[in-house]
N, C-alpha and C positions, 0 to 999 in steps of 0.2 A: 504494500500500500504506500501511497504516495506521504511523506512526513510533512510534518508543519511545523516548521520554524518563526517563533514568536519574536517580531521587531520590536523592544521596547523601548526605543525612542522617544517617542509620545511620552512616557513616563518623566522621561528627564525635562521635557521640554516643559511639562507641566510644574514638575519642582524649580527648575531655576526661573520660573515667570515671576516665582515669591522668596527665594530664596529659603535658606534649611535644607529639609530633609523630606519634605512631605510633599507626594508620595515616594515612597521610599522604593528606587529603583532596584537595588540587591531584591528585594521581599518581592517586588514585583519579578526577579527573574523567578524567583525560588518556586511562584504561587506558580507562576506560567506553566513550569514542570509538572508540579502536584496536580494540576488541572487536566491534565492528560499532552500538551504540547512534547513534539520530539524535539524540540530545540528551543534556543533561543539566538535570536541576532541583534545584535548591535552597530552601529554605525557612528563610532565618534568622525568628526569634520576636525580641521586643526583648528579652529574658533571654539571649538567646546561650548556651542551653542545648546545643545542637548547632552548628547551621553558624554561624559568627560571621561577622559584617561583613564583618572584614576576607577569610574567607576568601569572602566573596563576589564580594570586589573581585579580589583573585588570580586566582581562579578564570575569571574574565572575561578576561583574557590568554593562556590557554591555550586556549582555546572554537576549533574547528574546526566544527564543527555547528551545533547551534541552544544558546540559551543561556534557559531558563526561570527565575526568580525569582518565589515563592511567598509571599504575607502579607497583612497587614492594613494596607489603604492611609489604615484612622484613625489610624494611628502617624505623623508625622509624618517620624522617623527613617528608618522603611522608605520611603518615598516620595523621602525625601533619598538615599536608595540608591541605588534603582532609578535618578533621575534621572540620576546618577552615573554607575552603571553600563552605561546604557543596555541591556539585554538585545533579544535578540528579539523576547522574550514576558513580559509581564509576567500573572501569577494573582492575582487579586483572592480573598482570602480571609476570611470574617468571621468569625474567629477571636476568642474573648475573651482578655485580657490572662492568660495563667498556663495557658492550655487545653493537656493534653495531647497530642492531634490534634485535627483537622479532623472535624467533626461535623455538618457542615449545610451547604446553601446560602444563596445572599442570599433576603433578601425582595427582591426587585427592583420592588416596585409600593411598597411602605413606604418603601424608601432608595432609589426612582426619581431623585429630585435629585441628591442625594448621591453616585451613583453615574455620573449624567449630568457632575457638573462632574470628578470624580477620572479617570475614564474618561478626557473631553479633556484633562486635564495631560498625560498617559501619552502619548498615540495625539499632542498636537503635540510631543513629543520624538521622536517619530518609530517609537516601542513599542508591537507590537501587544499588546491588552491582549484577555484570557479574564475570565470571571468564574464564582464555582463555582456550580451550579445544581442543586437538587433536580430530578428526573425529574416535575416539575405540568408541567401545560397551563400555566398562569397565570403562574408564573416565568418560564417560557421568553419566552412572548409579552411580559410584562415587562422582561428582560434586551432586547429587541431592540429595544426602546424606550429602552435608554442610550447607545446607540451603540458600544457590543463588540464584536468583532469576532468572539469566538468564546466560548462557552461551555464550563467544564466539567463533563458532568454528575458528579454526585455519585455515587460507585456501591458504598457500604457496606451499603443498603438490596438491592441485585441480589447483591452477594457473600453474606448473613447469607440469601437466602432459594434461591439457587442448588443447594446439596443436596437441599432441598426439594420444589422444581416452578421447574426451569428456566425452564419458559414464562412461566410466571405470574410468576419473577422479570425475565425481559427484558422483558415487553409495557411498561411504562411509559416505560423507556429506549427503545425504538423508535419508541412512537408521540412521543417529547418532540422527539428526533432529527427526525425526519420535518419536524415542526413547525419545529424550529433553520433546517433546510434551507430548507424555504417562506419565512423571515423573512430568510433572507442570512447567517445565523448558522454559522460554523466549528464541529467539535462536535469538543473532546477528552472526553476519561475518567480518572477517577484516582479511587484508594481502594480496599484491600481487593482488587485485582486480583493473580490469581496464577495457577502453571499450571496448576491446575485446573480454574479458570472464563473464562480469557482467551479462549480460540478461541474458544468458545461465543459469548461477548460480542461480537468484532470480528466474529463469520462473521454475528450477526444484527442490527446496528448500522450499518444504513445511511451515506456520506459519514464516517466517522469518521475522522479526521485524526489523531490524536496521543492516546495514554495515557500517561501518565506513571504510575511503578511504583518504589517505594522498598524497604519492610519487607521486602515478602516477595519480593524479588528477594536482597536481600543477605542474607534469612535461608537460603535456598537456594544462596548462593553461599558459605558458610561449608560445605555436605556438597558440594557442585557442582563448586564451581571459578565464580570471576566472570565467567571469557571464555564459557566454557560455559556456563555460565547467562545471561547475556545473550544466546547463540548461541538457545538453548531458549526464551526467552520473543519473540524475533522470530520462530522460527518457528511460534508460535502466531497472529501477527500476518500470516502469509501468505496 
């Protein structure tokens, strides 16, 4: 079955609006586990606008599941993290300095080097490493030429046209999947996923291994309840 990796970003971003402690981002990983989630992710930015360093470092002491960390590995600082840290999984994200979210995938035929040598730092620490990927032919078959273990497709382009014409918003993510598979490539999912369009997503999403889901998990889990709504978006995933 496809796993679900809990984004608690939200979390942080709610605590430093008032400063302290409340709510408390560690308790929120720990609950996310006890709730039934196969993971959790995090996404510090070098502004430490949400998740900060340190609570990433924390955060990694209480990890029962899998452990994801999320960024930009031309930050030196994040990379000194990660190393740190060691996570499970590490998400390669090309994020610009100041960016609100996540916006795109790599060019993985342009930053082909770049991402061949960042990729082995990671993967000899012993880190399996994702990279985010637009739903092309051409990315895909690019990413499996750095040596990643897994890709994640990009899926704000499948959620903004999902309303729409379902079909016509999965055919891309399926046939890129398809592709991930043939090249040895793991495939997660992340962005814009909610319980709207999740089943749909994982029921036509071949080999899918992992989503990860943040905003609109814990925007539902403010009318929801967090256990329950983590209960509700795994059972989308069945």
């Amino acid at each position: 079955m496809t796993k679900l990796s809990v984004n608690i970003n939200k979390f942080a971003t709610l605590r430093n609006s008032r400063g302290g402690n409340n709510p408390d981002v560690v308790k929120a990983a720990i609950d996310a586990q006890l709730f039934g989630a196969d993971g959790v992710t995090v996404h510090p930015r070098p502004d430490e606008r949400h998740i900060t360093y340190n609570d990433t470092k924390a955060i990694k002491s209480i990890i029962t599941t899998e452990y994801n960390i999320e960024g930009n590995p031309t930050e030196q600082k994040f990379v000194d993290l990660v190393l740190e840290t060691k996570p499970h999984q590490v998400t390669l994200v090309p994020d610009a300095l100041g960016q609100l979210t996540s916006d795109h995938g790599w060019d993985t035929i342009k930053h082909r080097d770049y991402l061949i040598n960042i990729i082995t730092v990671f993967k000899n620490a012993g880190i399996r490493v994702s990279i985010f990927v637009d739903p092309v032919m051409e990315m895909v078959e690019g990413a499996a030429q750095t040596g990643t273990d897994r890709i994640e497709l990009y899926t704000e382009g499948y959620a903004e046209q999902f309303l729409i014409d379902r079909q016509a918003a999965i055919a891309p993510y399926k046939t890129a999947a398809i592709k991930a598979k043939e090249l040895g490539l793991g495939i997660n999912a992340g962005h814009d996923l909610d319980l709207n369009n999740l089943k749909f997503f994982a029921q036509n999403i071949p080999y899918l291994d992992e989503v990860s889901i943040g905003h609109a998990l814990v925007c539902d889990a403010i009318y929801l309840g967090y256990e329950n709504t983590i209960q509700l978006y795994k059972r989308q995933l069945m």
